[in-house]
TORKOL-4160 file (C-alpha; in steps of 0.2 Angstrom, whole numbers, padded with zeros to 4 digits, m for minus):
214
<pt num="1" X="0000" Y="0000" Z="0000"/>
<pt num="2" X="0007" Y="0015" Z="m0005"/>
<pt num="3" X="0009" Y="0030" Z="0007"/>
<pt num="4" X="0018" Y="0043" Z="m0003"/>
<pt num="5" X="0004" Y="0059" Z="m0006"/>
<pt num="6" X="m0005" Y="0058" Z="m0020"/>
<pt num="7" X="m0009" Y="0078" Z="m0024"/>
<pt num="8" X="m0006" Y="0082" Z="m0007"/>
<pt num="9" X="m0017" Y="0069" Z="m0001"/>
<pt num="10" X="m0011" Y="0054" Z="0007"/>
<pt num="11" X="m0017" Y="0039" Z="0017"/>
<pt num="12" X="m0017" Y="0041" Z="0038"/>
<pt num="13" X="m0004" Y="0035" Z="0045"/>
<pt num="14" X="m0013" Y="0028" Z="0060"/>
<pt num="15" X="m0013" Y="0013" Z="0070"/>
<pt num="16" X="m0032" Y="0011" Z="0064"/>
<pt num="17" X="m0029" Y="0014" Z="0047"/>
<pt num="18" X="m0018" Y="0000" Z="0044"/>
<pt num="19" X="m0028" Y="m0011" Z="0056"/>
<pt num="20" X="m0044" Y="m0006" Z="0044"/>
<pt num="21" X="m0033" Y="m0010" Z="0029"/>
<pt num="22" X="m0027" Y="m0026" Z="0034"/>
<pt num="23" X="m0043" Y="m0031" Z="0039"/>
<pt num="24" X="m0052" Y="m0026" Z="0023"/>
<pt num="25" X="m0036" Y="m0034" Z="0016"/>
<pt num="26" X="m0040" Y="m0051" Z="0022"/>
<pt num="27" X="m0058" Y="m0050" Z="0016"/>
<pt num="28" X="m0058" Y="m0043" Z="0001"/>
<pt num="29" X="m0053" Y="m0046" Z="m0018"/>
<pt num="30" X="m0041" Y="m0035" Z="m0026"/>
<pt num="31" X="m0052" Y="m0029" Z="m0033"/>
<pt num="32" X="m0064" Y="m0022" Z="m0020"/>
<pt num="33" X="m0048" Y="m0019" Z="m0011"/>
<pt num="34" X="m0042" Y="m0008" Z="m0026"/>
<pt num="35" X="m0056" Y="0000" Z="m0028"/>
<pt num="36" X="m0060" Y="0006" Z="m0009"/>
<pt num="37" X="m0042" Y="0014" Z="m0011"/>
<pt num="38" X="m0045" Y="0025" Z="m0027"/>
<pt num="39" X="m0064" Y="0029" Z="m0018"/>
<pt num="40" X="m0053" Y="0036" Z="m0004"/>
<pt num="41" X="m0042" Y="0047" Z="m0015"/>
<pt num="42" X="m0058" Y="0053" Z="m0026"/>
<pt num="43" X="m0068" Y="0058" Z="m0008"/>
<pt num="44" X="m0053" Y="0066" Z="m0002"/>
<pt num="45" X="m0049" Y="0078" Z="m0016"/>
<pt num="46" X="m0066" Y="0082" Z="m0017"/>
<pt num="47" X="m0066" Y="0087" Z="0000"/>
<pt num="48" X="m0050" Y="0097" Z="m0002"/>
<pt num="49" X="m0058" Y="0106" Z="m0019"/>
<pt num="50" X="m0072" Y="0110" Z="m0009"/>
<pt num="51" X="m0063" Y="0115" Z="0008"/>
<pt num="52" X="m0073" Y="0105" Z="0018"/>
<pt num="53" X="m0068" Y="0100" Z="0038"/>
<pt num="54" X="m0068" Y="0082" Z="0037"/>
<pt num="55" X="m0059" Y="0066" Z="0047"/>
<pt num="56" X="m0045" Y="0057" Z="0035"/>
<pt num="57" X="m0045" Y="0042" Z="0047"/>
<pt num="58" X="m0064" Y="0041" Z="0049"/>
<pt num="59" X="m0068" Y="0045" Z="0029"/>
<pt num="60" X="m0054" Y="0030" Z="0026"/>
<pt num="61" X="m0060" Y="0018" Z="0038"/>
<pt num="62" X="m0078" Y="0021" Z="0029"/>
<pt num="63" X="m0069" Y="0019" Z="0013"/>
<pt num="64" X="m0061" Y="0003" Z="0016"/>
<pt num="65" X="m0078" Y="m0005" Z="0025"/>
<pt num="66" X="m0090" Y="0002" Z="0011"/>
<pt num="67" X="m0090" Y="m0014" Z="0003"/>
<pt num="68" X="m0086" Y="m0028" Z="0014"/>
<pt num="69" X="m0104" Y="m0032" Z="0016"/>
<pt num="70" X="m0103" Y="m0039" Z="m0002"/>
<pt num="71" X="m0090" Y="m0051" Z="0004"/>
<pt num="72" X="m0091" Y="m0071" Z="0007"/>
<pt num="73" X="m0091" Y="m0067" Z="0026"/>
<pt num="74" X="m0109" Y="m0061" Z="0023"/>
<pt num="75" X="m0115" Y="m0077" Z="0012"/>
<pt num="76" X="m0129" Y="m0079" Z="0026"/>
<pt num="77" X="m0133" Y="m0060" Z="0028"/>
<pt num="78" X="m0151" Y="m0054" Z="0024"/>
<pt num="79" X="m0149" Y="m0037" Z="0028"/>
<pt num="80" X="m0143" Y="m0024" Z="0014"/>
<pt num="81" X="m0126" Y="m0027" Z="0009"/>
<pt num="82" X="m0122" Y="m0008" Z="0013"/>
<pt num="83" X="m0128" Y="m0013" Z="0033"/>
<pt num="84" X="m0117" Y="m0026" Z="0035"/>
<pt num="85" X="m0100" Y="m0014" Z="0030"/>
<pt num="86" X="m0107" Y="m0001" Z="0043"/>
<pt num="87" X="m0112" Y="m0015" Z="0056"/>
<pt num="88" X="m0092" Y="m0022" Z="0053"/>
<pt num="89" X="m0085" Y="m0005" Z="0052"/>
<pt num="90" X="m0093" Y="0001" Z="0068"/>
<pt num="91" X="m0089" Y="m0016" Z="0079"/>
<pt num="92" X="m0070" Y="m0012" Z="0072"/>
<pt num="93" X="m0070" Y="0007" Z="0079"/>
<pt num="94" X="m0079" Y="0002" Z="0094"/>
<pt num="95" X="m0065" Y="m0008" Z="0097"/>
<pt num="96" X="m0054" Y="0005" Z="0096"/>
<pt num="97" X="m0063" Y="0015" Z="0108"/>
<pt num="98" X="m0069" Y="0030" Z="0095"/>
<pt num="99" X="m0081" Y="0039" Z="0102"/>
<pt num="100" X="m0101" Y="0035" Z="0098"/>
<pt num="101" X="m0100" Y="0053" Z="0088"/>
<pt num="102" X="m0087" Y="0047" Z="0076"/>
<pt num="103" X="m0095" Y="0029" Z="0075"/>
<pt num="104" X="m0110" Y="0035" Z="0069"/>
<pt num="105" X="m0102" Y="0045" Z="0059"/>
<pt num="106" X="m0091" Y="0033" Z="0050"/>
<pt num="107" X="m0110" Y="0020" Z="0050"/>
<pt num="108" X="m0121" Y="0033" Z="0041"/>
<pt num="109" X="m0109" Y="0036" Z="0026"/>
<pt num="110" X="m0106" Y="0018" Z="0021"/>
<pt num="111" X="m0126" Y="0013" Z="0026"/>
<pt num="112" X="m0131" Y="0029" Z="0015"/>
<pt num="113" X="m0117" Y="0028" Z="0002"/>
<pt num="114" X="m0126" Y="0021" Z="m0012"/>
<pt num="115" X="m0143" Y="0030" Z="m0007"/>
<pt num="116" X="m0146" Y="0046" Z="m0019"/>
<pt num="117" X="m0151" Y="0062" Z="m0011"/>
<pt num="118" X="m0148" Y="0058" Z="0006"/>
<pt num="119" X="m0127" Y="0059" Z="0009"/>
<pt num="120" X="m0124" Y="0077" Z="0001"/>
<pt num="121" X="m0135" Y="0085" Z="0015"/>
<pt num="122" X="m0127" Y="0073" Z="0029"/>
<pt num="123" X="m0110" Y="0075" Z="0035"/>
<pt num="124" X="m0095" Y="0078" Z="0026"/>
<pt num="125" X="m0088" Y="0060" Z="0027"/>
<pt num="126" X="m0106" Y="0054" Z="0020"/>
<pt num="127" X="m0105" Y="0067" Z="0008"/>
<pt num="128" X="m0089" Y="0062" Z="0003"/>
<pt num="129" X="m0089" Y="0045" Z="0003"/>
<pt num="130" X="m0103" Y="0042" Z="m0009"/>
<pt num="131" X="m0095" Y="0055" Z="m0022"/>
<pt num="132" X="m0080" Y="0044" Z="m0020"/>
<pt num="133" X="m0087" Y="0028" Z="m0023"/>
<pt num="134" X="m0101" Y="0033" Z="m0038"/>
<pt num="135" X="m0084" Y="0042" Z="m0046"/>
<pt num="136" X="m0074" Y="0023" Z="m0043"/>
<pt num="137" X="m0089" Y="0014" Z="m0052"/>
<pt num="138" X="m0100" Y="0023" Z="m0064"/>
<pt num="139" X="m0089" Y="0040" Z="m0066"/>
<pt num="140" X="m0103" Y="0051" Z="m0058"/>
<pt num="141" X="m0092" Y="0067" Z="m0056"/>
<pt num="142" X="m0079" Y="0062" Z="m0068"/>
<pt num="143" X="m0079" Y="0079" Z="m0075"/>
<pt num="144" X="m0078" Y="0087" Z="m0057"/>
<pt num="145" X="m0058" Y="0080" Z="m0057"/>
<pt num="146" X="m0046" Y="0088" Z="m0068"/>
<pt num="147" X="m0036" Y="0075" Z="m0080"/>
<pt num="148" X="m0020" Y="0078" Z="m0070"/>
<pt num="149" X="m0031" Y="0069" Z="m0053"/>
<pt num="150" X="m0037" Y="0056" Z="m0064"/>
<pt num="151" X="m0020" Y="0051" Z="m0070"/>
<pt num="152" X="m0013" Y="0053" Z="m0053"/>
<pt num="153" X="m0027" Y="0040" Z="m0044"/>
<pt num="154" X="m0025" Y="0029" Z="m0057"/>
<pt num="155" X="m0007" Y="0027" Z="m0060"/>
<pt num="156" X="m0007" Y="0025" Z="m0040"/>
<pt num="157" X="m0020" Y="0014" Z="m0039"/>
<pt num="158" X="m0024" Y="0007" Z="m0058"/>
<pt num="159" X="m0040" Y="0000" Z="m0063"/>
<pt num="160" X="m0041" Y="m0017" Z="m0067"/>
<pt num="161" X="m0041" Y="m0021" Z="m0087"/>
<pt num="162" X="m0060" Y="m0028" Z="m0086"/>
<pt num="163" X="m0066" Y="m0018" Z="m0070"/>
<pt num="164" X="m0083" Y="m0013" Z="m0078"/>
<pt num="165" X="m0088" Y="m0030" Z="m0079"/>
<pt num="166" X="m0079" Y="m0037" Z="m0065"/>
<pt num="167" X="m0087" Y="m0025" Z="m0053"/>
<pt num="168" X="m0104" Y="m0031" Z="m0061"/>
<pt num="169" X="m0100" Y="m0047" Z="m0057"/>
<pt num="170" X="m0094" Y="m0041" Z="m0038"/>
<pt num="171" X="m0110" Y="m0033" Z="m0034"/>
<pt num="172" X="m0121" Y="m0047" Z="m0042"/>
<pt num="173" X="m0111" Y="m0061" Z="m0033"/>
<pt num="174" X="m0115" Y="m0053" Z="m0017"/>
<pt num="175" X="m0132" Y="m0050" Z="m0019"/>
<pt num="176" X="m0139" Y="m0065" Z="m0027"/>
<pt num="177" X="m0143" Y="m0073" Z="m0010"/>
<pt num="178" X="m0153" Y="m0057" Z="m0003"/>
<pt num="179" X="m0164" Y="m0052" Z="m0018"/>
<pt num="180" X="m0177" Y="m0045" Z="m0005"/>
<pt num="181" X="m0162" Y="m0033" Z="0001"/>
<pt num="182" X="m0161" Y="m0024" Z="m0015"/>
<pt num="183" X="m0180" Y="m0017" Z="m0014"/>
<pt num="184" X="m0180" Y="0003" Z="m0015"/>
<pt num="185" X="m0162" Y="0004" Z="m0022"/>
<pt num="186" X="m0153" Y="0004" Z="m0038"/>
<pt num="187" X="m0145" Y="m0012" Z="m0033"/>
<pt num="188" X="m0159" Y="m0022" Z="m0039"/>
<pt num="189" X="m0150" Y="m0015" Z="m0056"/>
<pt num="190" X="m0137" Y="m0028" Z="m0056"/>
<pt num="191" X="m0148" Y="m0044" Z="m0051"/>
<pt num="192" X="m0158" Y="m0039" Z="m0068"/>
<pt num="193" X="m0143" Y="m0036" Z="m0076"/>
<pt num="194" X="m0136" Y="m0054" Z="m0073"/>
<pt num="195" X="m0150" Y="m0064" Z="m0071"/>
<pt num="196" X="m0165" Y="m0062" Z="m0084"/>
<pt num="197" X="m0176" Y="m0073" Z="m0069"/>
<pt num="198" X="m0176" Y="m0061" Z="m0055"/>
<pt num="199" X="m0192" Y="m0050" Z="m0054"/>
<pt num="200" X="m0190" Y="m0032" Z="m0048"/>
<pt num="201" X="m0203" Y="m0029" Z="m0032"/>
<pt num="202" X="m0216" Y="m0017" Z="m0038"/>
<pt num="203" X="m0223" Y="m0006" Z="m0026"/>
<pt num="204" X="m0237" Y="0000" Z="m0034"/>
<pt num="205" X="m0242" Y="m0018" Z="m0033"/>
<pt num="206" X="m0237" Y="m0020" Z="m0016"/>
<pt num="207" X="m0249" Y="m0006" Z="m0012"/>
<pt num="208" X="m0263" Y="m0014" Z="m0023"/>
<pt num="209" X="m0260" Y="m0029" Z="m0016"/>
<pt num="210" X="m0260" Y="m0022" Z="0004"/>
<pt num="211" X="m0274" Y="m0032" Z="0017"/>
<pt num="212" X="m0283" Y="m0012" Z="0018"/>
<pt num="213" X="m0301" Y="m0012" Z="0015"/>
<pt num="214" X="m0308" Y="0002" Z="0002"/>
């Protein structure tokens, strides 16, 4: 893991930050591992384009634990994939002794970081973690980052040569046993993607469908 700056920004050098990564390390494939990395480096130079007063540690730690829920250690999960990284992350600062402030803190961004709407008004490590990780996977904000922070991310930390359908692959493969967790989310996107059989819940059905009386 690299620890020379990238543009001024570099990874904390903390007891908790390499505990997180070696953690995260042991969990995850190269390429979630690779990816939580760059999704670190986008959040923090968006928060240092836009001057905002965040925590490095805390805004890596959510980094590295956004997506551990899609991991075989939650085979047998039900819950949404984005609950069990924040359930992981938080035990893993509890028992560090961060204070409940900076837990919750570092629980909401990666519970919310693929939720539109809600992160951008929340905190700056939510904030900053979702424009990280939608930047990491679909580009959302590309043109927000000049070509020289592009380069620099990605000559640091390269993409892999097939990450677009690999990370497909990575989401699907963690959410093929928990259909029902996908329900209100755009992560119901890749089961259709991968698999013509799965049926999207529809609410307006649901509601038709409800035990209330005319």
């Amino acid at each position: 893991m690299s620890s020379s700056p990238i543009l001024g920004i570099v990874i904390p050098d903390s007891r908790i930050a390499r505990e997180a990564t070696e953690l995260v390390r042991d969990n995850e494939s190269d390429l979630l591992f690779h990816h939580s990395t760059r999704v670190y480096f986008w959040a923090a130079l968006t928060g240092k384009r836009k001057r905002l007063v965040y925590d490095p540690e805390l805004l890596y730690v959510a980094a590295m634990f956004h997506d551990l829920g899609l991991t075989a250690r939650f085979r047998e999960s039900q819950l949404r994939f984005e609950v069990d990284g924040a359930n992981a992350a938080r035990d893993f600062l509890r028992g560090h002794g961060i204070a409940e402030e900076d837990v919750g803190k570092v629980w909401a961004a990666i519970a919310f970081h693929s939720t539109p709407g809600i992160p951008e008004f929340m905190h700056p490590e939510a904030a900053l973690l979702q424009v990280g990780a939608g930047m990491d996977v679909s580009g959302r904000s590309y043109e927000q980052f000049t070509d020289e922070e592009r380069q620099a991310i990605t000559a640091a930390f390269p993409r892999e040569q097939n990450f677009k359908h690999d990370i497909i692959e990575a989401f699907y493969d963690g959410l093929k046993h928990r259909p029902d967790s996908t329900f209100g989310t755009f992560n119901d996107d890749f089961l259709a993607f991968k698999d013509p059989r799965f049926q999207r819940t529809d609410l307006c059905r649901v509601i038709l469908d409800s035990p209330w009386a005319e």
